[in-house]
Wavefront OBJ file of the C-alpha trace (Angstrom):
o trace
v 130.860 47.576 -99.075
v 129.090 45.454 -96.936
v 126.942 46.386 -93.862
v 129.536 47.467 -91.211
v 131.302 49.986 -93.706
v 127.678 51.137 -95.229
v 126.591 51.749 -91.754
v 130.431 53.618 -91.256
v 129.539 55.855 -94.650
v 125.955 56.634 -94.032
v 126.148 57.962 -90.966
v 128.985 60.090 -91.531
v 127.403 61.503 -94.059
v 124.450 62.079 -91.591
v 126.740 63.836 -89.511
v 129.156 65.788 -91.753
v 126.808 68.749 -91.873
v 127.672 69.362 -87.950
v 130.774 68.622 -87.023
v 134.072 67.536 -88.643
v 133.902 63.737 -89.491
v 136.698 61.478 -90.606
v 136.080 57.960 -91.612
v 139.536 55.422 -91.202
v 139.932 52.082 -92.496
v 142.811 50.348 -91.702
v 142.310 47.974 -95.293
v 142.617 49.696 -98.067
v 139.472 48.254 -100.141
v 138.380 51.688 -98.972
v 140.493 53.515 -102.024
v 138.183 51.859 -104.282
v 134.972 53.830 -103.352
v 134.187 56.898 -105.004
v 133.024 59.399 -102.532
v 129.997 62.042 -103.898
v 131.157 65.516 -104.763
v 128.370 66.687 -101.327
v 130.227 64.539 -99.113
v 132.655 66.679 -97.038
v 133.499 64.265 -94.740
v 137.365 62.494 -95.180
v 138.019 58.701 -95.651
v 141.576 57.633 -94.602
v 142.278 53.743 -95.543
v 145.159 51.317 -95.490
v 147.471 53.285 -92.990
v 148.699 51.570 -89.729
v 148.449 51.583 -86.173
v 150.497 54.793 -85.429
v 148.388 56.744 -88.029
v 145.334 55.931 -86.908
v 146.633 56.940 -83.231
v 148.075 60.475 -84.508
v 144.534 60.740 -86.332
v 142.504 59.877 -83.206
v 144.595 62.779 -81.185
v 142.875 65.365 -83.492
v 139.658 64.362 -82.855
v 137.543 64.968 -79.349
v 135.421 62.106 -80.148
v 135.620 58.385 -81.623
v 133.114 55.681 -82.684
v 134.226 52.213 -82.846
v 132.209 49.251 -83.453
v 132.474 46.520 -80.840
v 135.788 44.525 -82.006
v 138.147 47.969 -82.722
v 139.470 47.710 -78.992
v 141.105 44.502 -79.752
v 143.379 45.765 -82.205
v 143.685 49.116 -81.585
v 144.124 49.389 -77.678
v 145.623 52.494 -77.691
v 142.282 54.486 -78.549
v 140.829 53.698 -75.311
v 143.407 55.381 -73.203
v 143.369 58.693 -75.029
v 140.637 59.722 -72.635
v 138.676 61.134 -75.568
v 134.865 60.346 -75.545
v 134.210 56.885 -76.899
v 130.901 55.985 -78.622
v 131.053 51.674 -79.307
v 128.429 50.867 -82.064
v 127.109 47.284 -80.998
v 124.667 47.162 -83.655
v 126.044 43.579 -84.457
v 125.031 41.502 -81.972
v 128.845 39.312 -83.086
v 128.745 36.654 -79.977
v 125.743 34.765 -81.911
v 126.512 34.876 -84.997
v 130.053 33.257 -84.236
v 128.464 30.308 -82.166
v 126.741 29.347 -85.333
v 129.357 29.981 -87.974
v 131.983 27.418 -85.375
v 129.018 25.061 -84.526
v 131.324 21.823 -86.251
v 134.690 22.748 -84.758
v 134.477 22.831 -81.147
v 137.666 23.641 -80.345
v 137.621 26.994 -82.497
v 133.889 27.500 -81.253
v 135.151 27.448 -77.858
v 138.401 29.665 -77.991
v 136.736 32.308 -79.997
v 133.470 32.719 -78.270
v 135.436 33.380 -75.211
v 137.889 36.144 -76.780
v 134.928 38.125 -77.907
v 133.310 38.024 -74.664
v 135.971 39.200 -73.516
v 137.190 42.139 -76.051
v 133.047 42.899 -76.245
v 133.032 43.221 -72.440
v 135.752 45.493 -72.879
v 134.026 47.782 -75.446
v 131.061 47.889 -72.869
v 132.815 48.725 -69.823
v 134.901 51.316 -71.888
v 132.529 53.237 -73.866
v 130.418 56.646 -72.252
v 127.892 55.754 -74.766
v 126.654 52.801 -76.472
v 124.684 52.279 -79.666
v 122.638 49.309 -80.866
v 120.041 48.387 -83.624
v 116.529 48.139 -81.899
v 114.727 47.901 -79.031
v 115.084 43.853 -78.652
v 118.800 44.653 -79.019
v 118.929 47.187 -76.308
v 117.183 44.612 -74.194
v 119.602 42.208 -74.743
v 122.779 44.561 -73.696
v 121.035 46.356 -70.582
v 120.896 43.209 -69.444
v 124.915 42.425 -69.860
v 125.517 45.770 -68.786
v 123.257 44.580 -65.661
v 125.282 41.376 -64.933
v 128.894 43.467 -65.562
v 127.870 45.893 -62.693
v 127.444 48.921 -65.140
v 124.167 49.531 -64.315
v 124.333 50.625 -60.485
v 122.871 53.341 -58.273
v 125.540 55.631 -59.670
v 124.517 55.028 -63.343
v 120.224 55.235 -62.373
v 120.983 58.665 -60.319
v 122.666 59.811 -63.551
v 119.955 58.634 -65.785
v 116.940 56.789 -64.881
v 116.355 56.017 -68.842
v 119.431 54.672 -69.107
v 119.090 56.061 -72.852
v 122.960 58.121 -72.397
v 124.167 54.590 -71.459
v 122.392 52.941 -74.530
v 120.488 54.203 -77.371
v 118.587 52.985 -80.311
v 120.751 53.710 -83.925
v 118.822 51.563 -86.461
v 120.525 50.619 -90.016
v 118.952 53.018 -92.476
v 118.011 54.133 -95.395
v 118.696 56.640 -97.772
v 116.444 59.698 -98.369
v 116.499 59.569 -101.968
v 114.427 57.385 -103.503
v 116.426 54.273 -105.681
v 116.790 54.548 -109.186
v 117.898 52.361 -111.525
v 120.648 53.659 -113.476
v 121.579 50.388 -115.847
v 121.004 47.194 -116.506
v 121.442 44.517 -113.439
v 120.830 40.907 -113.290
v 118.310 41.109 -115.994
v 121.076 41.050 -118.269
v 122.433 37.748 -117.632
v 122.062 35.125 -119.382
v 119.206 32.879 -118.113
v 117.017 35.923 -116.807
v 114.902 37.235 -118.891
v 112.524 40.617 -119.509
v 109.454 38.261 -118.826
v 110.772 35.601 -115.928
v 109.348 36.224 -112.274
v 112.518 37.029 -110.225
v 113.228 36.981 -106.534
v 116.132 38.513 -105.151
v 117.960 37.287 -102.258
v 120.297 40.586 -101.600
v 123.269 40.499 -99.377
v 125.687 37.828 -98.077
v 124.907 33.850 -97.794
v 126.284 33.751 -94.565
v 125.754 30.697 -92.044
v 122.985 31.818 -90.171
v 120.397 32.000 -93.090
v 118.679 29.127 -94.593
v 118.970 29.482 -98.503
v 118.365 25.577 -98.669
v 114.839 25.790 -98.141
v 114.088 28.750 -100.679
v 115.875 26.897 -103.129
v 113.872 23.743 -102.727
v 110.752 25.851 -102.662
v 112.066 26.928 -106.407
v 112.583 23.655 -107.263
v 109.156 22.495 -106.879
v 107.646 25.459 -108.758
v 110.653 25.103 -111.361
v 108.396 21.969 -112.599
v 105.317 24.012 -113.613
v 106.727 27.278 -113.816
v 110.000 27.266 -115.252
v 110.347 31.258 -115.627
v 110.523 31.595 -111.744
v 114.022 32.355 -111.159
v 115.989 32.935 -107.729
v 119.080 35.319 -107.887
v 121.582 35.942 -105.189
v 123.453 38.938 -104.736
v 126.880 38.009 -102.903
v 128.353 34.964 -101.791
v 131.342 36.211 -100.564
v 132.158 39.049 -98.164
v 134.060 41.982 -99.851
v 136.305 42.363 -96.406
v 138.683 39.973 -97.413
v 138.928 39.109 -93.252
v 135.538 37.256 -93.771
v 135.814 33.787 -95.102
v 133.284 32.411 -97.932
v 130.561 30.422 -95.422
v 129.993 27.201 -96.004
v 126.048 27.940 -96.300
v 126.922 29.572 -99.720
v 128.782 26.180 -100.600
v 125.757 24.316 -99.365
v 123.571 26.572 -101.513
v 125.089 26.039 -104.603
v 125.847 22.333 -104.015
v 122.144 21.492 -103.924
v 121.194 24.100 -106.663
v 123.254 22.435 -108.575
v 122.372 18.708 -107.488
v 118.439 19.672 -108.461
v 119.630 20.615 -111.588
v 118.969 24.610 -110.926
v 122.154 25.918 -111.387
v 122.228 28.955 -113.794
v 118.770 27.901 -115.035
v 116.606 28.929 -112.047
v 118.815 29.877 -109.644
v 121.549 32.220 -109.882
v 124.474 33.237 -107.699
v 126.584 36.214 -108.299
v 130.181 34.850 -107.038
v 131.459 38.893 -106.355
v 129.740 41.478 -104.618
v 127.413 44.210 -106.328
v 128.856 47.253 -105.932
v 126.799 49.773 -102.908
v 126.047 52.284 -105.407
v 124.455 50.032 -107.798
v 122.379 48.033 -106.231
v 119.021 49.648 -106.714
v 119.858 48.440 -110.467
v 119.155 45.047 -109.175
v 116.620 45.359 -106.376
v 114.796 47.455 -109.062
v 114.330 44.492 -111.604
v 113.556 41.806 -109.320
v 109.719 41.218 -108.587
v 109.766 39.813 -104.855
v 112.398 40.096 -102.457
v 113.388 36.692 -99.798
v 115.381 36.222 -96.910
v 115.394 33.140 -94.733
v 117.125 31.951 -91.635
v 116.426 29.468 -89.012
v 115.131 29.256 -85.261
v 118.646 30.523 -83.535
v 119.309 33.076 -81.093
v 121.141 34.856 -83.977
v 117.734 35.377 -85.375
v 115.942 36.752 -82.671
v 118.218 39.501 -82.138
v 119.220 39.909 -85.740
v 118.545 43.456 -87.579
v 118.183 42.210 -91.427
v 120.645 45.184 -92.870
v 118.975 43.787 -96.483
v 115.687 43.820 -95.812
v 115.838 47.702 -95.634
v 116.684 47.811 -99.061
v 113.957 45.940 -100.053
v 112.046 48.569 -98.374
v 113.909 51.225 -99.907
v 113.428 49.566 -103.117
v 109.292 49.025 -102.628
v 109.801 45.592 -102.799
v 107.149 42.838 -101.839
v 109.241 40.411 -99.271
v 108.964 36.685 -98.238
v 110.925 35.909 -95.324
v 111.144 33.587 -92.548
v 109.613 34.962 -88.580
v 111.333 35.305 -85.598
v 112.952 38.385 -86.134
v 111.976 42.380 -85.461
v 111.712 43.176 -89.311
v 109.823 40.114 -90.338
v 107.019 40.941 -87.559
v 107.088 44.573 -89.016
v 106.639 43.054 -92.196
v 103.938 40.512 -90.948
v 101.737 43.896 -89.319
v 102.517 46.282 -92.115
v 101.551 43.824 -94.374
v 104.798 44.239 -96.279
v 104.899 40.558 -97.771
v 104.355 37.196 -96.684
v 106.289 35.497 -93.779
v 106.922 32.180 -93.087
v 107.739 29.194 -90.710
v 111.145 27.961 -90.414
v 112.607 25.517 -92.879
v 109.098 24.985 -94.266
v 108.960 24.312 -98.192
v 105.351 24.370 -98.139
v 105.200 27.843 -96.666
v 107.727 28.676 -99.098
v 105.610 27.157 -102.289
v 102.515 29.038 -101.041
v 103.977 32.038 -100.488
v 105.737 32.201 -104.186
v 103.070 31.251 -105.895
v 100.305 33.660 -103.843
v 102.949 36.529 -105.133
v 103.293 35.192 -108.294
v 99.834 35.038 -109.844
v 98.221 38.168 -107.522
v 99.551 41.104 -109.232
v 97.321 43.360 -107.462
v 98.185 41.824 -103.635
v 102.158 42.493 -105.342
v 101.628 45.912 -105.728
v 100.194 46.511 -102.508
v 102.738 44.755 -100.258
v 105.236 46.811 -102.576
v 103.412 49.857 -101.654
v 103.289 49.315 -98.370
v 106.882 47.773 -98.310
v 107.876 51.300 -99.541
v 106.127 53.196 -96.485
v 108.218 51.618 -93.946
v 110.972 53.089 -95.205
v 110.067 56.293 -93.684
v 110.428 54.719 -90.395
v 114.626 54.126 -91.160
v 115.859 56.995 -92.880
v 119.498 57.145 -91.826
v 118.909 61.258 -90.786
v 116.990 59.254 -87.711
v 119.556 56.883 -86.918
v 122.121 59.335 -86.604
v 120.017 61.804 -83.837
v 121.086 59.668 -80.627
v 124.853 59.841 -82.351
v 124.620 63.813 -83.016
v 122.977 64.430 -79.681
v 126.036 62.754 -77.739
v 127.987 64.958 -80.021
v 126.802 68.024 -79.219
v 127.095 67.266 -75.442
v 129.656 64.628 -75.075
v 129.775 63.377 -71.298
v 131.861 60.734 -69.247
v 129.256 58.110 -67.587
v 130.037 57.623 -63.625
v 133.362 55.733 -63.103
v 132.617 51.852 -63.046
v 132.972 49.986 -59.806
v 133.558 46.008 -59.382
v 130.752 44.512 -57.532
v 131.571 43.619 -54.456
v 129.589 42.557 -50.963
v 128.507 45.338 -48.803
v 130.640 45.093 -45.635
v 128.917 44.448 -42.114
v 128.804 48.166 -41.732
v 127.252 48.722 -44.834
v 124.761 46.123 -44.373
v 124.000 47.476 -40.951
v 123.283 50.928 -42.462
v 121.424 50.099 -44.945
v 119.059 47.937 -42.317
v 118.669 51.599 -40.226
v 117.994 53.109 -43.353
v 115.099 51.774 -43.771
v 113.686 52.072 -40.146
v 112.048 49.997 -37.326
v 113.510 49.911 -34.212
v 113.205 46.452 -33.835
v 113.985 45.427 -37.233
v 117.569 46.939 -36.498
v 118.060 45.462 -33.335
v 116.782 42.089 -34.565
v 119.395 42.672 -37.477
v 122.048 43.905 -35.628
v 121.897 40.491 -33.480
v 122.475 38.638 -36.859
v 125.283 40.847 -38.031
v 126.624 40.687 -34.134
v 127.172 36.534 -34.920
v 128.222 37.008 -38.597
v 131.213 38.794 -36.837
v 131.945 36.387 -34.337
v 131.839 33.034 -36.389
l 1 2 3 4 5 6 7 8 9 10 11 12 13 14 15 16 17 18 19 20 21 22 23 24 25 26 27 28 29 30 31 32 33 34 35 36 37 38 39 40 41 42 43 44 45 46 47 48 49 50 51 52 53 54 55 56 57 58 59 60 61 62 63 64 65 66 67 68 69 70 71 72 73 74 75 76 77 78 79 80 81 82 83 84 85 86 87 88 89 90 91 92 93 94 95 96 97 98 99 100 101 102 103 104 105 106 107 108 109 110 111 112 113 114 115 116 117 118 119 120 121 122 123 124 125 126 127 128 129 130 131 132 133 134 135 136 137 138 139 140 141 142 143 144 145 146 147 148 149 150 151 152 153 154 155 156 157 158 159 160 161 162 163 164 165 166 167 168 169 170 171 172 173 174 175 176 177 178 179 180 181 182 183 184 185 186 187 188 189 190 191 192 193 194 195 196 197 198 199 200 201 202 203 204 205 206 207 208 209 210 211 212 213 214 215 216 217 218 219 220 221 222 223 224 225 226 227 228 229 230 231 232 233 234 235 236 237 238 239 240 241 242 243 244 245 246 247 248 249 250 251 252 253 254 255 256 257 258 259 260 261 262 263 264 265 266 267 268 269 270 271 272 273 274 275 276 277 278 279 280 281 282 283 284 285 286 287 288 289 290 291 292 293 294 295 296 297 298 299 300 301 302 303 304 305 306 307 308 309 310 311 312 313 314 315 316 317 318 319 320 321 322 323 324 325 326 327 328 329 330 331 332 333 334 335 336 337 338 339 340 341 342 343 344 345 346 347 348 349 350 351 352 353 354 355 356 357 358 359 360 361 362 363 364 365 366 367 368 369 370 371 372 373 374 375 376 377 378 379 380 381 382 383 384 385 386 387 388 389 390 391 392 393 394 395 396 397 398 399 400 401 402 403 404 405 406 407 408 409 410 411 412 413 414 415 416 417 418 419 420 421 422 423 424 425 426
């Protein structure tokens, strides 16, 4: 699984304990996932449109993430409550991964303004990933005319229009259960191994970790830099061209399968602990885009989760947290030298390792999925329909006059009233 279907499993699991939970995926890459005996909760994958509708019926509530609508229309007019999950901010991410075709760029940008507008203007509750986030969509909700005196008389907070759901992490501590990457041939009991976990996906800059490896690679040849995934398990998502990049110039510097390492299919969710577990420093890296500022790194919570020491680039909410928790070591973007510093530092303080891992595994108090779930379980418990949305129009004349009185002065009205008085006669 990757981070939309973890975030799907997790917090029905969360939520099984309360209420009745289903889980449907319309691909069947679902059947492949073996549910725990304690889950209770059902999965229901690669059945079609009119299943999924005859499901829904049964149900008094649904949760969607912000692209369902699109495909599935008919769930939005079975007036059941509708919670849309837009913990993916998706309108970013596609303006980088269509920067060099214009044409495509253009055309799909607009269609998911459109369908995420739609999600927005449908849903009587929204969920996102962090405060930054929920910035980011009061403000849409502001400019769509969702946010009105309606909406503030029914909650000042705003909080039942949208509410903070963080990606998580799991209670129970990881444990490695077998061998991971350790195993392979080229990585070794006694190398120093970072561990770039999840997807090489357009957005993040692999390019300059791997030159960073490159220059240590010269005087310390048992540094080795092991990726994860390259491509997507949803077969919907296409392999990136970053990940082509990255292996391109690992393999032009001559650090392909001797330094650095890419794992072509997808370590499965259950066993990736055996993997986060051997590696000595985690990394992520991405560059100065709007992508990054209101990205939530799903993979750097499993390096928490792990206790793992990270390196990764600023800009984002997790790499501050990581920058004041002293969690690991961040960095400017696309700078090698930063990188270089930062490996070695971790690589010949064992003691400054330990703490960052230390303190890397406190934070991940702050995420455990049981608290991401609360704003979902409380809607649950007390589903309610937000005030009917109105287009935002001009006040008439009237309106405008009314408003004028409202707020008293004699001669303030009668001044106004003069300028309404020509208004209607032009």
């Amino acid at each position: 699984m990757a981070g939309p279907a973890i975030r799907c499993i997790e917090l029905a699991r969360q939520l099984q304990s309360e209420f009745e939970v289903c889980v449907f995926s319309p691909g069947g890459g679902a059947t492949e996932y073996t549910q725990p005996p304690t889950d209770s909760f059902k999965i229901i994958a690669g059945a079609g449109k009119t299943q999924l509708y005859d499901l829904a019926k049964e149900f008094d509530i649904l949760i969607v993430q912000a692209n369902v609508l699109k495909n599935y229309p008919g769930l939005g007019r079975l007036e059941k409550f509708l919670i849309v999950d837009l913990y993916d901010p998706i309108l970013f991410s596609l303006l980088v991964q269509f920067q060099d075709e214009p044409v495509t760029a253009s055309s799909s940008y607009r269609l998911m303004h459109q369908v995420l507008e739609r999600h927005m203007l449908a849903a009587d509750f929204c969920l996102c990933a962090s405060e930054r986030q929920r910035d980011y969509y009061l403000g849409r909700f502001c400019a769509l005319g969702r946010i009105d005196p309606d909406m503030y008389a029914f909650d000042p907070s705003l909080r039942k229009l949208i509410d903070v759901a963080p990606f998580g992490v799991s209670q129970v501590k990881a444990v490695k259960q077998s061998v991971g990457m350790r195993g392979l041939p080229g990585i070794s009991e006694s190398d120093f191994v970072l561990i770039w976990g999840g997807g090489v996906w357009d957005w993040f800059d692999p390019l300059t970790v791997i030159k960073a490896v490159e220059i240590l690679s010269k005087k310390q040849n048992n540094i080795k830099l092991f990726f994860m995934g390259v491509h997507s398990p949803n077969p919907q998502v296409p392999r990136m061209s970053m990940a082509a990049k990255a292996e391109e110039l690992a393999r032009e510097s001559g650090l392909l399968n001797k330094n650095v390492f890419f794992n072509e299919s997808w370590v499965p969710y259950e066993k990736r602990a055996d993997y986060l577990l051997e590696a000595d420093v985690a990394v992520s890296a991405h560059y100065d885009l709007i992508e990054t500022r209101f990205s939530f790194r799903t993979r750097i919570l499993d390096y928490f989760w792990a206790g793992l020491p990270t390196i990764t680039t600023t800009g984002d909410d997790l790499s501050n947290l990581i920058e004041t928790s002293k969690a690991g070591i961040t960095t400017g973007y696309e700078n090698v030298d930063d990188w270089v510093k930062a490996i070695s530092t971790l690589s010949e303080n064992e003691s400054l390792r330990k703490q960052y891992a230390e303190n890397a595994a406190n934070l991940r108090q702050k995420f455990y999925w049981s608290q991401s779930a609360e704003p979902i379980a409380r809607f649950c418990r007390d589903p309610y329909k937000l005030p009917p949305h109105q287009r935002v129009t001009m006040p008439s004349i009237l309106e405008r006059a009314q408003a004028v009185y409202a707020r008293g002065g004699t001669d303030l009205v009668i001044n106004r009233s003069k300028e309404l008085l020509k208004d209607l006669l032009r």
